[in-house]
C-alpha positions in Angstrom: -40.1 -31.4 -68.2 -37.4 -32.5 -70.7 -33.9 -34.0 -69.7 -31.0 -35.6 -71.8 -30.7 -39.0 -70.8 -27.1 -41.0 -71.2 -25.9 -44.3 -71.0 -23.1 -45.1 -68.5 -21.0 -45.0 -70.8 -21.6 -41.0 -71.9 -23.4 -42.0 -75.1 -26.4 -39.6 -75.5 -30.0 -41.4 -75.4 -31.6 -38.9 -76.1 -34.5 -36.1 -75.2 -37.2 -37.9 -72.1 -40.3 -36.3 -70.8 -39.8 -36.6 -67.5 -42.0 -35.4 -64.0 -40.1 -33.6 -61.6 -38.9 -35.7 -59.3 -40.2 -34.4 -55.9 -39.9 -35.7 -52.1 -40.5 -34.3 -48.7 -37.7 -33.5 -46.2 -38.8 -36.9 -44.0 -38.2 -38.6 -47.9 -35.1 -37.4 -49.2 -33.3 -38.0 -45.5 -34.5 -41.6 -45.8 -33.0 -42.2 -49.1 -29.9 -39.7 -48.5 -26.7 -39.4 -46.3 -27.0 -36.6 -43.3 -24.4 -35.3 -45.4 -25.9 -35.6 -49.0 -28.9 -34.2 -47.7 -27.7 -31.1 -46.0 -25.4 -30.0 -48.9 -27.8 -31.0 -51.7 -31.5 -30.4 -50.2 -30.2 -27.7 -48.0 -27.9 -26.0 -49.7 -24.8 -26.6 -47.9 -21.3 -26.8 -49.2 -18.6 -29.8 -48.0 -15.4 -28.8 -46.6 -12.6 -27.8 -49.4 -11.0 -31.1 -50.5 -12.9 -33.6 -48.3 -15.1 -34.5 -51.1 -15.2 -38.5 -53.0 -15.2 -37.1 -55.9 -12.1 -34.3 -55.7 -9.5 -36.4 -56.8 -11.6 -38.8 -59.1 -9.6 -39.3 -62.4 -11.7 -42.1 -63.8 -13.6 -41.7 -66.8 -17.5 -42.0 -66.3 -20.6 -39.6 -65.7 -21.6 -38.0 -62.4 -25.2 -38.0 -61.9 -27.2 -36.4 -59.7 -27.0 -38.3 -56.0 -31.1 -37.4 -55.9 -32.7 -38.5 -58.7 -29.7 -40.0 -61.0 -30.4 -37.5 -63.7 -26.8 -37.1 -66.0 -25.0 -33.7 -64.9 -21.1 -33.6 -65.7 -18.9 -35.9 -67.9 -15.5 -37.2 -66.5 -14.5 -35.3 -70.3 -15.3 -31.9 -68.8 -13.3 -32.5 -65.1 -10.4 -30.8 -64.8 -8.2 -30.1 -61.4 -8.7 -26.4 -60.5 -6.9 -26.2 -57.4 -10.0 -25.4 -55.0 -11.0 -28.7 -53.3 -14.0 -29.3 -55.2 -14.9 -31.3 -58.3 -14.9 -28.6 -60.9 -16.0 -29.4 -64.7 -15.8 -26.5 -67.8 -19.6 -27.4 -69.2 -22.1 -29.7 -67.9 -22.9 -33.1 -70.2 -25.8 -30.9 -71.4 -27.4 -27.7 -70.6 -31.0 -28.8 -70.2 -30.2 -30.7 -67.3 -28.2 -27.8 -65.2 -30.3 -25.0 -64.4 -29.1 -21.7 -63.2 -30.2 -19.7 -60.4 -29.0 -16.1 -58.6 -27.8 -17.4 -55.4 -27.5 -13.7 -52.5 -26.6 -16.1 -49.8 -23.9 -14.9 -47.7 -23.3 -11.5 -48.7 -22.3 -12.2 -52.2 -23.9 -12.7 -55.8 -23.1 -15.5 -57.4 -24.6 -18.6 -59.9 -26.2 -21.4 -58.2 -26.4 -24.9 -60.1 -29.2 -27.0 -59.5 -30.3 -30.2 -61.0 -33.1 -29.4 -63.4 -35.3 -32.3 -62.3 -35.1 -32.2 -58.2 -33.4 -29.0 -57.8 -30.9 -30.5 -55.9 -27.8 -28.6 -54.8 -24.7 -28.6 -56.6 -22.6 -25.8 -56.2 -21.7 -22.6 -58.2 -20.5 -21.4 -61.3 -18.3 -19.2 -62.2 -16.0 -17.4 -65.5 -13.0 -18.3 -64.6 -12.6 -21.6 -66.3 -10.6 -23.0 -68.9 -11.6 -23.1 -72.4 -12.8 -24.2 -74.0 -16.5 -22.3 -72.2 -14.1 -20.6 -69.7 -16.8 -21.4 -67.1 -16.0 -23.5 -63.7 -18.9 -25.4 -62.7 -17.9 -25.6 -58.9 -19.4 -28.9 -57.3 -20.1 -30.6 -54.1 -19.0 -34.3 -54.4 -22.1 -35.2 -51.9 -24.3 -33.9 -54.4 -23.0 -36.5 -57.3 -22.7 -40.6 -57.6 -20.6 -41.3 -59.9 -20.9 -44.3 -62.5 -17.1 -45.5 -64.1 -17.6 -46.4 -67.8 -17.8 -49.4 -69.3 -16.6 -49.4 -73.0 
């Protein structure tokens, strides 16, 4: 599989071959938090406004808590009122994939990291612009690395 690696920083490496990067359940809750693994190997979802990340203004990437692969820049964040880290386009598409999510009663877009299909939230069209998208994230599903200029 192909991700877009970055530097911490938010400079673009480049396209890597990569192997999925695959664990068992005994695995992932050794290297995980009870929390990160029931919200991003389980599909959970943190309480509105409890999350790290919520009221993170500092600029940097958020990576994937699993596997470390690049998902959002701190470029893209933006407050949208909900409780939960929200960014208007991921830091690049090959890395987010997309899935039809029926949990619950309702239809919506997961968001999954491409490489572990880990957990991240939903999306959803009522953004700003300029994609007019809301990528609607768990902060236990991120690690976030400030950047260094």
């Amino acid at each position: 599989m192909k991700i877009v690696e970055f530097d911490d920083a938010g400079r673009r490496i480049g396209v890597t071959e990569v192997e999925k990067f695959a664990k068992t359940d005994d695995e992932w809750r050794q290297r995980l938090s009870p929390a990160e693994f029931e919200i991003a190997r389980k599909q959970g979802t943190e309480r509105a406004f409890t999350g790290k990340w919520n009221n993170n203004h500092a600029d940097g990437i958020y990576r994937c808590v699993c596997c470390g692969t690049a998902l959002f820049d701190s470029k893209a964040k933006f407050d949208s009122g909900t409780g939960w880290p929200s960014f208007f386009a991921p830091i690049a598409g090959e890395n987010i994939v997309e899935k039809t999510d029926t949990s619950h009663g309702m239809t919506r877009v997961e968001i999954q990291c491409v490489r572990c299909e880990a957990h991240l939230g939903h999306v959803f069209d009522d953004g700003p612009r300029p994609t007019g998208r809301r990528y609607c994230t768990n902060s236990a599903s991120l690690s976030f690395t400030a950047s260094h200029p």
